[in-house]
N, CA, C and O atoms as a Tripos MOL2 file, in Angstrom:
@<TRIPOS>MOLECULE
protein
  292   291    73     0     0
PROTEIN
NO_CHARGES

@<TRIPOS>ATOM
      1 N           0.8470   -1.1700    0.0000 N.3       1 UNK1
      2 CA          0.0000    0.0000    0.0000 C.3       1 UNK1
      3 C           0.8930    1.2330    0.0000 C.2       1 UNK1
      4 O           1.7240    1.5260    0.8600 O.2       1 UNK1
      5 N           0.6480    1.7740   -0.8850 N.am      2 UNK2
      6 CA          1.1730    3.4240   -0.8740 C.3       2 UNK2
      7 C           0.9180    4.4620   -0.1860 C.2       2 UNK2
      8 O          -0.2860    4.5760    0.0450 O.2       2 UNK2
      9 N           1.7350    5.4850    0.3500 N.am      3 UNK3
     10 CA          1.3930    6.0870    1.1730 C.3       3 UNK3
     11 C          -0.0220    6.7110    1.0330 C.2       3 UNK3
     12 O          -0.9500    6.4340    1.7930 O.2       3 UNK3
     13 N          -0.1000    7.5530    0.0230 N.am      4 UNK4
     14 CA         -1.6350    8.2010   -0.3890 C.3       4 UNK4
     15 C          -2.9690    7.6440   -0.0500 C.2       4 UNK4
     16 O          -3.8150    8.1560    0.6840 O.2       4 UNK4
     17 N          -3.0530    6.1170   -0.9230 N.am      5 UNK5
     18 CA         -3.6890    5.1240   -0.5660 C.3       5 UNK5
     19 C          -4.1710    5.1570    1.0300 C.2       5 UNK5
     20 O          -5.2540    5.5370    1.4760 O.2       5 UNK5
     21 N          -2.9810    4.6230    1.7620 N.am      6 UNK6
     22 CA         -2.8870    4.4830    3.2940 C.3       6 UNK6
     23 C          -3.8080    5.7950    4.1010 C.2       6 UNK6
     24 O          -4.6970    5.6790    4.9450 O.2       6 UNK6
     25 N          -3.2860    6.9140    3.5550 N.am      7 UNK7
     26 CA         -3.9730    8.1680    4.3770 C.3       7 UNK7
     27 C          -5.3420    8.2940    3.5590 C.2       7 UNK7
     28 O          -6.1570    9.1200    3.9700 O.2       7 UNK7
     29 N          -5.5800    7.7040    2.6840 N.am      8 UNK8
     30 CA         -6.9200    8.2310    1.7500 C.3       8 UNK8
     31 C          -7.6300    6.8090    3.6210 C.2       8 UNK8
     32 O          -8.1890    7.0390    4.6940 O.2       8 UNK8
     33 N          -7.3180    6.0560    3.2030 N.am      9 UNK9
     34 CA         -8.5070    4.8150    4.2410 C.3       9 UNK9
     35 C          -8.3320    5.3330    5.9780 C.2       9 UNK9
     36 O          -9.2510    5.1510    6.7760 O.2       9 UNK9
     37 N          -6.9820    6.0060    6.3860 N.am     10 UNK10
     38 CA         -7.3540    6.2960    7.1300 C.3      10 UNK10
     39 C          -7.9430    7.5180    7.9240 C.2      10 UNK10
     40 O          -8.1940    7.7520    9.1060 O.2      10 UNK10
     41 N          -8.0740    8.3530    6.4340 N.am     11 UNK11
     42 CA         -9.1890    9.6890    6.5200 C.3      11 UNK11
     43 C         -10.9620    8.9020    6.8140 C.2      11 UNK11
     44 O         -11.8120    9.0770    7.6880 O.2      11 UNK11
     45 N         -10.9050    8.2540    5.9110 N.am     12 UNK12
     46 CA        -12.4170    7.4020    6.3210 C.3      12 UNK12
     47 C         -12.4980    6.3230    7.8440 C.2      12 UNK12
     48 O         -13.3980    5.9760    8.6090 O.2      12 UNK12
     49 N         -11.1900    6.1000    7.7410 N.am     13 UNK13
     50 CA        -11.2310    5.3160    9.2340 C.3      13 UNK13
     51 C         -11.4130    6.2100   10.2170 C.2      13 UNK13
     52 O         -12.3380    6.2430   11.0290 O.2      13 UNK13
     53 N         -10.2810    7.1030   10.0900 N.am     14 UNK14
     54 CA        -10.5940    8.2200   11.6310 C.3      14 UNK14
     55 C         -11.9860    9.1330   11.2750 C.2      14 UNK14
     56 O         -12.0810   10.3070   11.6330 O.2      14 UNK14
     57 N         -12.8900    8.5300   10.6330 N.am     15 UNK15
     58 CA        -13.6520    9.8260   10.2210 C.3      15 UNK15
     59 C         -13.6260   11.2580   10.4960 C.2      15 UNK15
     60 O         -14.5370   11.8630   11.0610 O.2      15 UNK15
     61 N         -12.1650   11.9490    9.9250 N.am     16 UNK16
     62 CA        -12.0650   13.1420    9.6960 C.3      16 UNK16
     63 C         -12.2330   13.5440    8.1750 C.2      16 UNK16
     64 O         -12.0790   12.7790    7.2230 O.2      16 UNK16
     65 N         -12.6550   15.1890    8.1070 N.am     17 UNK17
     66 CA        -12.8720   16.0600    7.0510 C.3      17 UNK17
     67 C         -11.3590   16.1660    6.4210 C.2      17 UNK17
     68 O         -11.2010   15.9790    5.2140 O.2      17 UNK17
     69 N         -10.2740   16.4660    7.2650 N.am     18 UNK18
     70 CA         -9.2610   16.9100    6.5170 C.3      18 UNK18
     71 C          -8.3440   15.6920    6.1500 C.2      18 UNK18
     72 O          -8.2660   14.9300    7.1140 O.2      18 UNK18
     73 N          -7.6660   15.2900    5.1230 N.am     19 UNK19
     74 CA         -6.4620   14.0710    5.5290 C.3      19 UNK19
     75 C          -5.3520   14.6540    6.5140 C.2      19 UNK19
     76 O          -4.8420   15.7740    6.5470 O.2      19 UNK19
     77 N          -5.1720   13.6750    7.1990 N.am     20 UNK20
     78 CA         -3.9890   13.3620    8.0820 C.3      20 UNK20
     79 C          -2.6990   13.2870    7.4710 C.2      20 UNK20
     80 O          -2.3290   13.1040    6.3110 O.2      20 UNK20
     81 N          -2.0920   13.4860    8.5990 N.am     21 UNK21
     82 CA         -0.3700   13.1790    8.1590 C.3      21 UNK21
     83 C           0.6050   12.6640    8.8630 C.2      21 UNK21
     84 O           0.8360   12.9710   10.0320 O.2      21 UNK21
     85 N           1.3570   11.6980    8.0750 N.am     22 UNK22
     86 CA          1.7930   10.7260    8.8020 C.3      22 UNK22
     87 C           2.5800   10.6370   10.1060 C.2      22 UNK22
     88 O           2.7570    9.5960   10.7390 O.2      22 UNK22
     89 N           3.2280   12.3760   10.5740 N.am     23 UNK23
     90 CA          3.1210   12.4260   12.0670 C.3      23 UNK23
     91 C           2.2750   12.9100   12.9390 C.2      23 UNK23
     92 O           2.3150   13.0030   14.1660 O.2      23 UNK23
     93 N           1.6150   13.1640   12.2600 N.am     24 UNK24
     94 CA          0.1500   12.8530   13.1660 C.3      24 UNK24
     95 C           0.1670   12.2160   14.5470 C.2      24 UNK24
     96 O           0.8920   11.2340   14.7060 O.2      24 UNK24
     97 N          -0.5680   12.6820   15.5740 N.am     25 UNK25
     98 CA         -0.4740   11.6450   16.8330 C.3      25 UNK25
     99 C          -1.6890   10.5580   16.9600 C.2      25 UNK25
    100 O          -2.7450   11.0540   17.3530 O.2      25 UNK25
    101 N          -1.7030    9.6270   16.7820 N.am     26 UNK26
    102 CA         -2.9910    8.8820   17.1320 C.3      26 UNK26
    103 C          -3.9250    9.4950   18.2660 C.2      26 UNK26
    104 O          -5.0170   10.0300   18.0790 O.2      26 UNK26
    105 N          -3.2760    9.3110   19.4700 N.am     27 UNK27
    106 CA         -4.5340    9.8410   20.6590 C.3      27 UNK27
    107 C          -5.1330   11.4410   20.3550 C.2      27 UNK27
    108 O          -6.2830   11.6030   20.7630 O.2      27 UNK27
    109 N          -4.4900   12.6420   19.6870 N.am     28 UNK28
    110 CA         -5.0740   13.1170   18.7930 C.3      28 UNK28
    111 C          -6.3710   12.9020   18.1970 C.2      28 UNK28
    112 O          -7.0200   13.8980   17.8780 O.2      28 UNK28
    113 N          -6.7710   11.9330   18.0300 N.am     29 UNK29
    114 CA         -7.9790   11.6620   16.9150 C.3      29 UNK29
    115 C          -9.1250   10.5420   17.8890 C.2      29 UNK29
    116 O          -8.8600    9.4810   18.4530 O.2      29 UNK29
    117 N         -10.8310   11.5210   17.7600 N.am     30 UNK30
    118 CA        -10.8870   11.1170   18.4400 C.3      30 UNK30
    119 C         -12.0280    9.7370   18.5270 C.2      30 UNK30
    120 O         -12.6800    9.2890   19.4710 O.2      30 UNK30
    121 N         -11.9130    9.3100   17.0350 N.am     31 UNK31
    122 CA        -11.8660    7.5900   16.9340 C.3      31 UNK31
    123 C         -10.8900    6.7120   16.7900 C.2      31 UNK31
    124 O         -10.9140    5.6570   16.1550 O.2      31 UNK31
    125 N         -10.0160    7.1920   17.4120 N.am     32 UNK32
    126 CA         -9.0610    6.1070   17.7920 C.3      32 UNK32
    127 C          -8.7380    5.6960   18.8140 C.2      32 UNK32
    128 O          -7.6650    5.9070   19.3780 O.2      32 UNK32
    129 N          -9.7120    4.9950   19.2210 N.am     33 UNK33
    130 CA        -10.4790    4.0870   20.3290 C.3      33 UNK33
    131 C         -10.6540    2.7810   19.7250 C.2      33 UNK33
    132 O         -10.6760    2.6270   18.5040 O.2      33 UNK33
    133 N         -10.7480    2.0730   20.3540 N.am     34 UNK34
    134 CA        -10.9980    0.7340   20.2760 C.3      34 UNK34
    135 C         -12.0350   -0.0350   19.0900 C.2      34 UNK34
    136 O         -12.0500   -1.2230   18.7710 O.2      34 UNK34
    137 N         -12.6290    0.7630   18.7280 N.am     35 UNK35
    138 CA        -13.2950    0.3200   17.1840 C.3      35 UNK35
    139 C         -12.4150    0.6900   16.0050 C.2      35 UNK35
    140 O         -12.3320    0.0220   14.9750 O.2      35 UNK35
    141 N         -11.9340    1.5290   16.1920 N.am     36 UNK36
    142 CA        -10.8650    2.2380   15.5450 C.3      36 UNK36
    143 C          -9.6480    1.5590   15.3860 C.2      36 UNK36
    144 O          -9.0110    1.5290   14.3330 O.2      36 UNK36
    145 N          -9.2570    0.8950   16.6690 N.am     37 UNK37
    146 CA         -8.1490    0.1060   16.5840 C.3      37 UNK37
    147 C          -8.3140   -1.4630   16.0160 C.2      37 UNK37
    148 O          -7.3820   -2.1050   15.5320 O.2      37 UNK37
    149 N          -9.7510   -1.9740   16.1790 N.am     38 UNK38
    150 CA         -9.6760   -2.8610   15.3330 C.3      38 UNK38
    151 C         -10.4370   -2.9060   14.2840 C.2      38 UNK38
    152 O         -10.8890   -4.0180   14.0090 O.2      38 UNK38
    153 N         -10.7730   -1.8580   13.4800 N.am     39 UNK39
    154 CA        -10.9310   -1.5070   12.1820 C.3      39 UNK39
    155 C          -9.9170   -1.2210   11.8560 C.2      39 UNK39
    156 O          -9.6850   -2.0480   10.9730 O.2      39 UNK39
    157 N          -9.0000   -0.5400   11.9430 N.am     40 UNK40
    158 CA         -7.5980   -0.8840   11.4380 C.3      40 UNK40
    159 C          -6.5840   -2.0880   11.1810 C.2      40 UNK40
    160 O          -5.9190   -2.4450   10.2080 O.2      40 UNK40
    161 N          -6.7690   -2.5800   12.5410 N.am     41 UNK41
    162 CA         -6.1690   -4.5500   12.4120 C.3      41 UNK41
    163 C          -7.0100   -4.9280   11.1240 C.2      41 UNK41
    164 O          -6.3720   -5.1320   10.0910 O.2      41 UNK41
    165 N          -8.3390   -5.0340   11.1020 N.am     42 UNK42
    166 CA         -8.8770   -5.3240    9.9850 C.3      42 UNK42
    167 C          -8.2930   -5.5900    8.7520 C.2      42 UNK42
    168 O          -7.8500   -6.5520    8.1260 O.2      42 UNK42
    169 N          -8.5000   -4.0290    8.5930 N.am     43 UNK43
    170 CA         -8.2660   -3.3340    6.8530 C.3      43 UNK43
    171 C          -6.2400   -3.8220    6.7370 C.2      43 UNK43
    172 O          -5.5850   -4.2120    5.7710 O.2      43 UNK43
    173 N          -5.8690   -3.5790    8.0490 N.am     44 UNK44
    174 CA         -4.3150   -3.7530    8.0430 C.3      44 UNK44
    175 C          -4.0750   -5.1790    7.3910 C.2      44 UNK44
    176 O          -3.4160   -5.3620    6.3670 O.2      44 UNK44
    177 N          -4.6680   -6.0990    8.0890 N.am     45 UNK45
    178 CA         -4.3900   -7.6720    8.0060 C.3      45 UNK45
    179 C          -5.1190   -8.1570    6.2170 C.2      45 UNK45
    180 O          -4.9260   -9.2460    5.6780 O.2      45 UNK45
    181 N          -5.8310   -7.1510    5.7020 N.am     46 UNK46
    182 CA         -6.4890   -7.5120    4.2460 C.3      46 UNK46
    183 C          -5.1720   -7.4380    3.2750 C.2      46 UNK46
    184 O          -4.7430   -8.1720    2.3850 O.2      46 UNK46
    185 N          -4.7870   -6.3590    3.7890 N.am     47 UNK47
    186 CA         -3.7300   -5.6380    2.3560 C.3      47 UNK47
    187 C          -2.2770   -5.9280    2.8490 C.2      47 UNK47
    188 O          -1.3990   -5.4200    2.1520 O.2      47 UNK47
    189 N          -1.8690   -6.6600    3.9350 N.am     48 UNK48
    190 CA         -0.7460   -6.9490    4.0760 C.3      48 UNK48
    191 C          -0.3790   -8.6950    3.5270 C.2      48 UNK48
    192 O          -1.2070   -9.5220    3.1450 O.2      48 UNK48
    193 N           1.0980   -8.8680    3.6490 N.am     49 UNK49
    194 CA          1.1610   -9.9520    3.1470 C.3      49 UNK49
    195 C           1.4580  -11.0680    3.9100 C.2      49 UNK49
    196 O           1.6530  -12.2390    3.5860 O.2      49 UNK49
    197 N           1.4600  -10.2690    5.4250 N.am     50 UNK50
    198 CA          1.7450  -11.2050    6.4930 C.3      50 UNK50
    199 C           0.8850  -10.8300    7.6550 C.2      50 UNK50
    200 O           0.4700   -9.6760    7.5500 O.2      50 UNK50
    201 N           0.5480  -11.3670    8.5780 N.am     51 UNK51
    202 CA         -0.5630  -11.2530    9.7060 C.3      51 UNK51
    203 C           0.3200  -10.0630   10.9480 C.2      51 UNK51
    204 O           1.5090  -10.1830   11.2450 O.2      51 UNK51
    205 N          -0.3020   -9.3370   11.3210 N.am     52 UNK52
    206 CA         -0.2130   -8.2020   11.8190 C.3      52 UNK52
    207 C          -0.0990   -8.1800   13.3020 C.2      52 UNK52
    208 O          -1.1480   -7.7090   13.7410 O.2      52 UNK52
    209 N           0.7190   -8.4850   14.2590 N.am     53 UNK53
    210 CA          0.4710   -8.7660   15.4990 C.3      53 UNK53
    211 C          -0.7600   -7.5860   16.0690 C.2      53 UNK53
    212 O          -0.7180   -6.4830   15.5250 O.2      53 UNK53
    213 N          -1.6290   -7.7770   16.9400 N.am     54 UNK54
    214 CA         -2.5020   -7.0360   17.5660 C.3      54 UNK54
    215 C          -1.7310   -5.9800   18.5220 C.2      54 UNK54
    216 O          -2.4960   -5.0630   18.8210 O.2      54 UNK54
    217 N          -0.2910   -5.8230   19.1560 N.am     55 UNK55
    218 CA          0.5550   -5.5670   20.1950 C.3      55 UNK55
    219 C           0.9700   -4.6120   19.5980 C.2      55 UNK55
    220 O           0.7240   -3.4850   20.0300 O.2      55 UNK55
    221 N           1.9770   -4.8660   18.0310 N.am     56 UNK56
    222 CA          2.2280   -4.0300   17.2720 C.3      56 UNK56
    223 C           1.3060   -2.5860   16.7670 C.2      56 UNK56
    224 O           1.8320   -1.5210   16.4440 O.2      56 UNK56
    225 N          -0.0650   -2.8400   16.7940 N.am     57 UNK57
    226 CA         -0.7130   -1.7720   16.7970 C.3      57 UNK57
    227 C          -1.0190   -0.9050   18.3030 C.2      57 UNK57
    228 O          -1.0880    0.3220   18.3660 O.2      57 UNK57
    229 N          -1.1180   -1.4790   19.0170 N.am     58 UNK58
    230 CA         -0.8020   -1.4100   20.4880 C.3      58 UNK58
    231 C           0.0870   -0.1130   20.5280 C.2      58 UNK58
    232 O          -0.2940    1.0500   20.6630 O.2      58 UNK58
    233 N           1.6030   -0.6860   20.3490 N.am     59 UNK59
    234 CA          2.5320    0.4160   20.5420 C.3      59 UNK59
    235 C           2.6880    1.2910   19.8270 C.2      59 UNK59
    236 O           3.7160    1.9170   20.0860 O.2      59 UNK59
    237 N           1.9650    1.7670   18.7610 N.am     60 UNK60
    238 CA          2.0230    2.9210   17.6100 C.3      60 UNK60
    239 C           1.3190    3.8580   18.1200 C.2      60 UNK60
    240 O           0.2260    3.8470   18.6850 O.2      60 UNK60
    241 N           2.2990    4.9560   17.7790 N.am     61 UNK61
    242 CA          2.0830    6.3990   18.3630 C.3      61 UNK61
    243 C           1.5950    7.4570   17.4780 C.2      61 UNK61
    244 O           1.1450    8.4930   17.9680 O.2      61 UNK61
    245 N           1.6310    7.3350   16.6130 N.am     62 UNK62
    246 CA          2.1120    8.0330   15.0560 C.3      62 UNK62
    247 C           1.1510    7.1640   13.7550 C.2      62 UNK62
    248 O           1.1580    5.9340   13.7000 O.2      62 UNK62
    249 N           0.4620    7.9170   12.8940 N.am     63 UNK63
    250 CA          0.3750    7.4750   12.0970 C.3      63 UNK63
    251 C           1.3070    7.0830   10.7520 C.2      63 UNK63
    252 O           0.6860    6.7840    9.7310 O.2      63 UNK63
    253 N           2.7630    7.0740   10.7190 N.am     64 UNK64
    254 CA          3.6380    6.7090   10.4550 C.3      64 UNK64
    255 C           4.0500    5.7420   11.1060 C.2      64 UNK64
    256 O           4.7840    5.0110   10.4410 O.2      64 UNK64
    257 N           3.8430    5.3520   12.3890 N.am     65 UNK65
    258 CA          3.8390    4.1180   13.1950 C.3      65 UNK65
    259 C           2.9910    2.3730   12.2450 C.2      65 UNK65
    260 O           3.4720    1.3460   11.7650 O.2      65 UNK65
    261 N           1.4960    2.9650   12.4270 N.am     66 UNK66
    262 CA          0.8690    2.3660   11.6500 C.3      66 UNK66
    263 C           0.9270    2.1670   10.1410 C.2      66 UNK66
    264 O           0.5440    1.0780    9.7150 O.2      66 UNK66
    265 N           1.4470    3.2730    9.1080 N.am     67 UNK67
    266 CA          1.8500    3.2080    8.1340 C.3      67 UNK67
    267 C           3.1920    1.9170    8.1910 C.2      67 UNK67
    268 O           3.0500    0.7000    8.0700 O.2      67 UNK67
    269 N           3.8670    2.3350    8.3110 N.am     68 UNK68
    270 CA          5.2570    1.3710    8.7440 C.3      68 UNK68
    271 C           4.9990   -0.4760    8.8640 C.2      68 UNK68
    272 O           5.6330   -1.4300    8.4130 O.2      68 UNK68
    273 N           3.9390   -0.3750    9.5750 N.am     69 UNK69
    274 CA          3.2100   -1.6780   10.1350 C.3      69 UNK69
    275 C           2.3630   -2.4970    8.2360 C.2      69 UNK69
    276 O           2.3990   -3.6880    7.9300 O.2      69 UNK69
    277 N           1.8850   -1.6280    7.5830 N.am     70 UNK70
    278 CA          1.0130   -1.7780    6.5940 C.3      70 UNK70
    279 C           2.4890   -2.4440    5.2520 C.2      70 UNK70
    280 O           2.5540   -3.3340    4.4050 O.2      70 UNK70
    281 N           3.3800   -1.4070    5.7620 N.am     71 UNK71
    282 CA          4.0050   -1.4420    4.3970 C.3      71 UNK71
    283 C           5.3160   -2.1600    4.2900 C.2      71 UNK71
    284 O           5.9600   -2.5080    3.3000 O.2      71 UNK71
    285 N           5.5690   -2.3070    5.7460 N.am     72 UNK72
    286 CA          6.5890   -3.9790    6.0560 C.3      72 UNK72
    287 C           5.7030   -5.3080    5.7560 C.2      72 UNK72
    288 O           6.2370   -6.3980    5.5550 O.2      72 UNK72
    289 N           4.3970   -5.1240    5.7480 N.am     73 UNK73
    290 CA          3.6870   -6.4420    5.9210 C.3      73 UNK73
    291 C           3.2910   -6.6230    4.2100 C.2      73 UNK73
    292 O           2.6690   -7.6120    3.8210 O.2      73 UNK73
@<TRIPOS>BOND
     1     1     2 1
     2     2     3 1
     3     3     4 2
     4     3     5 am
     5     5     6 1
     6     6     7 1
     7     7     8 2
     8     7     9 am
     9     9    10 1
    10    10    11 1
    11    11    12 2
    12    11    13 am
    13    13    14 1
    14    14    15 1
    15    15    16 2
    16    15    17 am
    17    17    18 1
    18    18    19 1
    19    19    20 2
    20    19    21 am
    21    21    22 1
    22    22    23 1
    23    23    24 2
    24    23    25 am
    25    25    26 1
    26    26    27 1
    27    27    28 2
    28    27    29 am
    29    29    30 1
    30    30    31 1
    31    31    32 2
    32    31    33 am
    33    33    34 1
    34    34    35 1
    35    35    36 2
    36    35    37 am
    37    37    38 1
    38    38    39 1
    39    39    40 2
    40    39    41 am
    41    41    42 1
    42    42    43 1
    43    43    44 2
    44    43    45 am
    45    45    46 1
    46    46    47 1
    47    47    48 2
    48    47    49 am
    49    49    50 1
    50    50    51 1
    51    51    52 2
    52    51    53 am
    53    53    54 1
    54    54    55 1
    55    55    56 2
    56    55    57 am
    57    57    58 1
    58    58    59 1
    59    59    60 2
    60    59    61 am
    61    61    62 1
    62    62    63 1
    63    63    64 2
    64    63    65 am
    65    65    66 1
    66    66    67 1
    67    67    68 2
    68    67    69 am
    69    69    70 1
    70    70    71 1
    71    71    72 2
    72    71    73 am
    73    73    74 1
    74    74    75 1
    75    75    76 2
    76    75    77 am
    77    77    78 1
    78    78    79 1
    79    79    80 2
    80    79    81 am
    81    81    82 1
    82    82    83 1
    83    83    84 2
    84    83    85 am
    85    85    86 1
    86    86    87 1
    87    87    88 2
    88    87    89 am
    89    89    90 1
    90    90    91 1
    91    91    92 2
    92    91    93 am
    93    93    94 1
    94    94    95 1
    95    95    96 2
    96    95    97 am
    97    97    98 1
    98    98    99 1
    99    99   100 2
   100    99   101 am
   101   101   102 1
   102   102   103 1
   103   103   104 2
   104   103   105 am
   105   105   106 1
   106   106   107 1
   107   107   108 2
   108   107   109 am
   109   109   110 1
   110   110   111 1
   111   111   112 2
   112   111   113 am
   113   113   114 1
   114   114   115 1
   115   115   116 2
   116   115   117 am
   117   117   118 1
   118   118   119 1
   119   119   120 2
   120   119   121 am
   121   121   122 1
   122   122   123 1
   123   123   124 2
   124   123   125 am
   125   125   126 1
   126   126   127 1
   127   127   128 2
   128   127   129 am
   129   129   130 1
   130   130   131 1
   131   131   132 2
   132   131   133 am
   133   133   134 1
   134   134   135 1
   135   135   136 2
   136   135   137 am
   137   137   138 1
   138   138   139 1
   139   139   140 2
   140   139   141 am
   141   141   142 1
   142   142   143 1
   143   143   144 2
   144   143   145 am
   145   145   146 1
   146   146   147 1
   147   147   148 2
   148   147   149 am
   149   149   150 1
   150   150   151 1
   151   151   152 2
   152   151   153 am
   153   153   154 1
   154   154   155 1
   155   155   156 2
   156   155   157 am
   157   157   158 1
   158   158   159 1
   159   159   160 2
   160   159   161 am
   161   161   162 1
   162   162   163 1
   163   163   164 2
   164   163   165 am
   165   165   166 1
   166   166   167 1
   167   167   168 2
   168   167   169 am
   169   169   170 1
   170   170   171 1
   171   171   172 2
   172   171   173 am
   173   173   174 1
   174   174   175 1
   175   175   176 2
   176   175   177 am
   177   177   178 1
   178   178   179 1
   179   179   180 2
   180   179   181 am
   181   181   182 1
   182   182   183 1
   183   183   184 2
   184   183   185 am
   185   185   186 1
   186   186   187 1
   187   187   188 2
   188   187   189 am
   189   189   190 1
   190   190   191 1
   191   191   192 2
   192   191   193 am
   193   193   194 1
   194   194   195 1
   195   195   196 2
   196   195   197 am
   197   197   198 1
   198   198   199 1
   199   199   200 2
   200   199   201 am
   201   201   202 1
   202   202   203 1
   203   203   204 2
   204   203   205 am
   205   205   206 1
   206   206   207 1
   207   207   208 2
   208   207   209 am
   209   209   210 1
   210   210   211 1
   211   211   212 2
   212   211   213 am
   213   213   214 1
   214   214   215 1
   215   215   216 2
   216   215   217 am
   217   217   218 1
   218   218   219 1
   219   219   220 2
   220   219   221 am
   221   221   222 1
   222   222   223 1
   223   223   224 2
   224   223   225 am
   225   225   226 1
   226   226   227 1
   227   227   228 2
   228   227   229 am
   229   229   230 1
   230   230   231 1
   231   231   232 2
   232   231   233 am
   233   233   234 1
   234   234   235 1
   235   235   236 2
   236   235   237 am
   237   237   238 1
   238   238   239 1
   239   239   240 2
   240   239   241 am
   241   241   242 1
   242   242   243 1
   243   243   244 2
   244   243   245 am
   245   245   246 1
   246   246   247 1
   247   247   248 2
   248   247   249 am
   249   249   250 1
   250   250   251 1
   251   251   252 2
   252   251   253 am
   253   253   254 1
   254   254   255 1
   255   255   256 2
   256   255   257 am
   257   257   258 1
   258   258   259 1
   259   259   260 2
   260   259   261 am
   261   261   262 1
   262   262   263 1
   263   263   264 2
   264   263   265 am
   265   265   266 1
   266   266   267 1
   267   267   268 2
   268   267   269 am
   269   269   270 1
   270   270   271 1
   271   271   272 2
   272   271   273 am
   273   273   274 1
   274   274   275 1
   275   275   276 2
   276   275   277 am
   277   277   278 1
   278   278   279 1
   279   279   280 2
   280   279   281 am
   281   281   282 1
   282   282   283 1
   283   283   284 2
   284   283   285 am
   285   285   286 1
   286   286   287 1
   287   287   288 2
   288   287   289 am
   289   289   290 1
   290   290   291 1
   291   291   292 2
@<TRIPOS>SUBSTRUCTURE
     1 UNK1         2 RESIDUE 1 A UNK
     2 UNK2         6 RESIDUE 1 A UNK
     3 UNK3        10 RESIDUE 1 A UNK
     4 UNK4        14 RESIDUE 1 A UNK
     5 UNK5        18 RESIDUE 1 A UNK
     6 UNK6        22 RESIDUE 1 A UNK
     7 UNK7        26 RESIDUE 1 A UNK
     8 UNK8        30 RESIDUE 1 A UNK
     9 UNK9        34 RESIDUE 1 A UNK
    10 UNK10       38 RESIDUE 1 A UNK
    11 UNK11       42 RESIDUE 1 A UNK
    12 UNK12       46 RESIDUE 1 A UNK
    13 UNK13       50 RESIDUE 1 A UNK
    14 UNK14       54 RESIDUE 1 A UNK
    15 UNK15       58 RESIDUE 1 A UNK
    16 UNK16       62 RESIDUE 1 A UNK
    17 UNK17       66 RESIDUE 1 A UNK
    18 UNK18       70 RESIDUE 1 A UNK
    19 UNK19       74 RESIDUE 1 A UNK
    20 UNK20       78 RESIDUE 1 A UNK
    21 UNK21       82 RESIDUE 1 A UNK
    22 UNK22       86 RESIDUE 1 A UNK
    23 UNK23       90 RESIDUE 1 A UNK
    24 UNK24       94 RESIDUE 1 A UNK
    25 UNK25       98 RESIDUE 1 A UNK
    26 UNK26      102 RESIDUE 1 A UNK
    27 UNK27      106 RESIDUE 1 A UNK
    28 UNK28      110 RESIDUE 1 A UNK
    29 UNK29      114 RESIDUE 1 A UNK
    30 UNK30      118 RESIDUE 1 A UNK
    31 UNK31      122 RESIDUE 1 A UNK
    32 UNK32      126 RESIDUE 1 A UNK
    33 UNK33      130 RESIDUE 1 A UNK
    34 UNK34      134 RESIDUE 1 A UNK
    35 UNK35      138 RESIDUE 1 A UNK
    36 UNK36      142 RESIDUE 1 A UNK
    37 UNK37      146 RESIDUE 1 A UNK
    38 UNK38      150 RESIDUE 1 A UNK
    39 UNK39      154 RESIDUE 1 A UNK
    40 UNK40      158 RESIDUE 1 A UNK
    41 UNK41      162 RESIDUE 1 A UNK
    42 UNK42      166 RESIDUE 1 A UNK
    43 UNK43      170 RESIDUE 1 A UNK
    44 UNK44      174 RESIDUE 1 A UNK
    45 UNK45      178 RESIDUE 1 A UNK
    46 UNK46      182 RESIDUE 1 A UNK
    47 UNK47      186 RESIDUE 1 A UNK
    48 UNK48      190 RESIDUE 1 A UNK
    49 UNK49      194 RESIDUE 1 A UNK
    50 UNK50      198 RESIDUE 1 A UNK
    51 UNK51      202 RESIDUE 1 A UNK
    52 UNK52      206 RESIDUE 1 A UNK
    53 UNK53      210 RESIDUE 1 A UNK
    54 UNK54      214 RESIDUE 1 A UNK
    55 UNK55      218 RESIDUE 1 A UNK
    56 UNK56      222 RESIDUE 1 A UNK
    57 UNK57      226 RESIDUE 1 A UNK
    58 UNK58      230 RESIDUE 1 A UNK
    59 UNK59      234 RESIDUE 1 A UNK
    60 UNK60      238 RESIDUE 1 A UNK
    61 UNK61      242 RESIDUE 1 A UNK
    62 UNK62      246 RESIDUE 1 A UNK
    63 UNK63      250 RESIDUE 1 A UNK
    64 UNK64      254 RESIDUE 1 A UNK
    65 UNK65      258 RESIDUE 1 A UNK
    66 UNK66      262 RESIDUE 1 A UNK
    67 UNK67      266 RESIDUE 1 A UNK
    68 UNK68      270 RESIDUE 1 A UNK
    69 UNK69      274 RESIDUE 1 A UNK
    70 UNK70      278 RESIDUE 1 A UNK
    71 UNK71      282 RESIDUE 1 A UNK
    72 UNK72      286 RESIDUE 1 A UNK
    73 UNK73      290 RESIDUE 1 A UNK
């Protein structure tokens, strides 16, 4: 997944008006809560090529955190 791509799904994930950027802070945003976090595992675990630990999203701070996670996998 390409970066653009990545911030286009997680403009609809965080349901915000503006796109985000990839240092962005997660707790910042304020569906990124726990539906949020696993609507992301979700969509993460579709488009990657390897399974996504749940922990790993855990410790991401940054939406460059989570990017990182999408585009190693």
């Amino acid at each position: 997944m390409d970066e653009k791509t990545f911030l286009e799904k997680m403009t609809d994930l965080l349901d915000v008006e503006e796109e985000p950027k990839l240092d962005d802070e997660l707790a910042n945003f304020e569906n990124w809560d726990s539906l949020g976090y696993i609507t992301f595992l979700s969509m993460a675990n579709k488009v990657s090529k390897e399974r996504i630990a749940p922990v790993t999203v855990q410790d991401a701070k940054t939406l460059n955190d989570l990017f990182a996670l999408v585009k190693k996998g």
